[in-house]
C-alpha positions in Angstrom: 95.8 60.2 115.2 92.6 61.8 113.4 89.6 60.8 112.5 86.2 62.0 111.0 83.3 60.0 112.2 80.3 59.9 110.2 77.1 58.5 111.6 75.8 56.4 108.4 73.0 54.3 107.1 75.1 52.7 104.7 78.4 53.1 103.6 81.2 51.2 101.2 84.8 51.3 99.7 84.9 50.4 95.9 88.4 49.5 94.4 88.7 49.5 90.4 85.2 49.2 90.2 84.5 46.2 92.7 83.0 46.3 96.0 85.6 46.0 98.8 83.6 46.4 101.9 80.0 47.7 103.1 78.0 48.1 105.8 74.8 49.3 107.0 73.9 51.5 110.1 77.4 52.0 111.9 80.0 54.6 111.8 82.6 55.5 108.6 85.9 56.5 110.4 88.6 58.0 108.0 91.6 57.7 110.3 94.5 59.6 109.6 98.0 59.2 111.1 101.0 60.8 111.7 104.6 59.7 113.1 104.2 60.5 116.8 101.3 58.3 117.2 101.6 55.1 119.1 99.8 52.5 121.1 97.8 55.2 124.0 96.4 56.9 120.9 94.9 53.8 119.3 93.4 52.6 123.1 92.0 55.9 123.9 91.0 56.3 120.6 89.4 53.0 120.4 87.2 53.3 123.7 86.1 57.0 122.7 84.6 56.3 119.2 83.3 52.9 120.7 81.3 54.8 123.4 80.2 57.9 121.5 76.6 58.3 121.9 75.9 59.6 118.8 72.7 57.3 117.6 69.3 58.5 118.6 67.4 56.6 121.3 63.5 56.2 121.1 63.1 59.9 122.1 65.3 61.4 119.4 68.2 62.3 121.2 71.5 61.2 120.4 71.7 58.9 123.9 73.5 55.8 122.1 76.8 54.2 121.1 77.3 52.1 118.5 77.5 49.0 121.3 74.0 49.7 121.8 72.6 49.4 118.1 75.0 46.6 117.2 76.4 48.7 114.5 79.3 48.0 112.0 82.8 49.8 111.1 84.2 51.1 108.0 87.6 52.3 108.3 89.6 53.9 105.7 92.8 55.1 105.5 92.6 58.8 105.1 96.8 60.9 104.9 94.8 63.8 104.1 93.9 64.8 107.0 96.8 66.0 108.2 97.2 68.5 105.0 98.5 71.7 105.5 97.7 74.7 104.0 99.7 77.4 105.1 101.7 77.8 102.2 100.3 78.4 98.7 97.8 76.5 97.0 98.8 72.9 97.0 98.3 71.2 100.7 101.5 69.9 102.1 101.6 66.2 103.7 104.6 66.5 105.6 102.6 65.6 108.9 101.1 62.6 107.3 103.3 59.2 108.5 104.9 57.0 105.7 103.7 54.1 105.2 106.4 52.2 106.7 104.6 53.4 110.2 101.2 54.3 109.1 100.3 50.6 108.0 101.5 49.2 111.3 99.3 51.5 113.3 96.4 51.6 110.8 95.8 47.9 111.1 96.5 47.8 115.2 93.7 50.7 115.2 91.3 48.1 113.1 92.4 45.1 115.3 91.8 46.7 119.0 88.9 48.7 117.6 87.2 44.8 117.1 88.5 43.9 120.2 87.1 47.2 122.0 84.1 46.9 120.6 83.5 42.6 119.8 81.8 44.5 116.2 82.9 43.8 113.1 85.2 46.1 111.4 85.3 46.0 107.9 88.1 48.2 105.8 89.3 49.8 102.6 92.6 49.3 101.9 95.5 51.5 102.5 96.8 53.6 99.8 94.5 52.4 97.1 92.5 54.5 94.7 89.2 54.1 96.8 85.5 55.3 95.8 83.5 56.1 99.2 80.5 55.8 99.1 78.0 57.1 102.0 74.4 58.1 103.3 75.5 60.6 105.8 72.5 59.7 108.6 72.2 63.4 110.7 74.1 64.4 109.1 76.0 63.7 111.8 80.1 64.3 111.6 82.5 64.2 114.7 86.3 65.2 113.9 88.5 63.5 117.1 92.5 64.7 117.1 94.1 62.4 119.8 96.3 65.3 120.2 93.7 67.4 121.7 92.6 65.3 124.3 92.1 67.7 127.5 
């Protein structure tokens, strides 16, 4: 699995025009997923963006997780990021899972991550034509690859 974390003020999905989901401080998580992932990445996953201290105590320094602000979760559904662009000019997908295995594992990543956390998750939904909207607050943007975990 992949994600981009972005620390946010506010973020939301819109969906031919309507509001699906919002939230205010928290994190936006485009999660990405490809065939070989399975039930360790979504728990390791799950406990390392939960306990990122990413938000700034009363000093300034990023010394906080999202437990410790009582932030909210966006995630969205994101094949992308496992383009590749080796070859020509149009990025290849090939790495991305099919939805036959990426919706299975996209929604057991939103289930434990409320259970992880006991925070609200809210979501877009998968493989619609979603508007994201976000105030990046850092801008802070963290890029995880459960792949690369040593």
């Amino acid at each position: 699995m992949k994600v981009v974390i972005q620390r946010v003020s506010s973020a939301s999905v819109v969906i031919d025009e309507v509001e699906k989901s919002a939230i205010g401080q928290g994190l936006l998580i485009l999660l990405g997923v490809e065939d070989a992932d399975g039930k360790n990445d979504i728990e390791w996953l799950c406990r390392k963006i939960t306990n990122l201290r990413i938000f700034e105590d009363e000093n300034g320094v990023m010394n906080r997780s999202i437990l410790d602000i009582g932030g909210q979760f966006l995630v969205v559904s994101q094949f992308t990021l496992y383009a590749s662009t080796k070859k020509g000019n149009r990025p290849s997908y090939i790495r991305a899972a099919k939805p036959p295995v990426a919706i299975p594992l996209y929604e057991q990543f939103v289930n434990h991550l409320g259970v992880t956390s006991q925070l609200e998750v809210k979501t877009g939904v998968f493989g619609a034509d979603m508007k994201v909207h976000l105030i990046n607050d850092g801008p802070v943007t963290i890029i995880i690859d459960t792949k690369n975990k040593q």
